[in-house]
N, C-alpha and C positions, 0 to 999 in steps of 0.2 A: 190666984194673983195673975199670973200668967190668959185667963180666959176676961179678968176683970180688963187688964191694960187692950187686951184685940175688941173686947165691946165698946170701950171709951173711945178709940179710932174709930173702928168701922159703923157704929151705932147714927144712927138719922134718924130723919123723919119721910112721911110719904110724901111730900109735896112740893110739887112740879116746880118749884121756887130754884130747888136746885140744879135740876135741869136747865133751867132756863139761864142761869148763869156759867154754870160749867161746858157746856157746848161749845157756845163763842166763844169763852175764853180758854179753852180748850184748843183750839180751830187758831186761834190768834197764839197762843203762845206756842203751841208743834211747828206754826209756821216758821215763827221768827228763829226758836230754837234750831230747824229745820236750814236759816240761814246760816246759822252761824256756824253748825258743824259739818257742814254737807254745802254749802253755796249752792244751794235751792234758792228759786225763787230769786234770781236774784244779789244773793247775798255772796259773802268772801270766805266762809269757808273759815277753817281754826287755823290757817296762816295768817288771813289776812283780816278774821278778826282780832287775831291777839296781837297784833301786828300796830290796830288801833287801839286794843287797850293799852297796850305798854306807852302809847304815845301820850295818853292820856292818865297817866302814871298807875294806872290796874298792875302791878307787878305780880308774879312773870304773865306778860300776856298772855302767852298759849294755853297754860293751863288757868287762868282766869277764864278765856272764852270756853276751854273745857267745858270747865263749873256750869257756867250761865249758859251755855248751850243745852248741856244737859239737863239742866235745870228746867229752861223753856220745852225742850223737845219730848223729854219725859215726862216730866210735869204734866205739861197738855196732851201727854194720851193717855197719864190718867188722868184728868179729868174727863175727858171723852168718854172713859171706859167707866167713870165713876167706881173706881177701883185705888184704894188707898187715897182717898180726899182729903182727908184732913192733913196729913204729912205732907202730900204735894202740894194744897193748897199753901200751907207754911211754908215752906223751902220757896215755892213763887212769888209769895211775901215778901219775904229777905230780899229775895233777886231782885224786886223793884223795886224794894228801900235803895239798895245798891246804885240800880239803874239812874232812879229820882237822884240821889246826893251828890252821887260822881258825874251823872253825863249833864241830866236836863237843870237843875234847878237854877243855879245861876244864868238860862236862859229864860226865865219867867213861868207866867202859866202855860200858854197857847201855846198848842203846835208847832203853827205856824211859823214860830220865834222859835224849833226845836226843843218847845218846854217842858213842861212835867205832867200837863194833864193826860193825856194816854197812859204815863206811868200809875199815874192817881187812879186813873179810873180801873186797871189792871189791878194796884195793889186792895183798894175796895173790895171787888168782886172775890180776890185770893181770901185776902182776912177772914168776907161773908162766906165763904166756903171753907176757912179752918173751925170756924164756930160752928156753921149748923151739920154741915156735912153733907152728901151727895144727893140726898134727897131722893125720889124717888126714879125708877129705873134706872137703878147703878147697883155695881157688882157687891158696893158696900151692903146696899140692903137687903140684896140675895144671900150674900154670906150673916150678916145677920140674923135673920129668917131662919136660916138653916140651921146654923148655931143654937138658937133658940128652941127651935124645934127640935133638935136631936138630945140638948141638956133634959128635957121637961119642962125648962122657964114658960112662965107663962111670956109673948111678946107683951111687951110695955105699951100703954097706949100711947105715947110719945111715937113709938116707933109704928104704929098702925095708922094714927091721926091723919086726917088730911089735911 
């Protein structure tokens, strides 16, 4: 049971599909994360974010921007590290449902207008990486491999496939 639930996480495919997605969004959400708990880049820091979520009615701010900071900051180095993908994919999911319904959407689609496409196109990529998983060169498909190969299992051609 216990070896079935870490295959269903960590289990992928080989194919650069997910790389190519987890990098940048990887890269984009440490950053933003990076804002909000650390005021890198830029950003305010977990006073002065939770400062604007409580304004924004996120109650208790602080530890809302906690959450979502950790959230972003974590989150994107695992995906960088392609090391537990599908969990932090999901959890960065929820963040931008969050992000989309509380901050942007009543200011439409575009940017521009503080909208919700950046969120959309963030929550897309999250979702496309809770489903397939890290894809190739990530820690998920090393530890899978391994796993594999130390049970006897034969690998899955799912998990060898390009």
């Amino acid at each position: 049971m216990k070896n079935n639930l870490i295959n269903r996480v960590l289990t992928t495919n080989n194919s650069l599909a997910g790389l190519a997605l987890r990098v940048p969004a990887g890269i984009i959400f440490a950053a933003h994360g990076a804002q909000k708990l650390f005021g890198a880049f830029g950003g305010y820091g977990l006073d002065g974010t939770g400062q604007w979520m409580a304004s924004i009615g996120l109650e208790p701010g602080y530890l809302m921007a906690l959450a979502a900071g950790s959230a972003e900051f974590f989150g994107g180095i695992a995906l960088l590290l392609g090391l537990l993908v599908r969990p932090a994919a999901a959890v960065l999911a929820l963040t931008m449902l969050v992000a989309i319904f509380a901050v942007h959407a009543s200011n439409g689609l575009f940017m521009s207008n503080n909208g919700y496409e950046f969120g959309l196109s963030l929550l897309a990529i999250s979702v496309a990486l809770a489903f397939q998983g890290a894809g190739a060169l990530s820690i998920d498909r090393l530890l899978t491999q391994k796993q594999m190969s130390t049970s006897g299992e034969p690998v899955s051609r799912r998990q060898t496939s390009a």
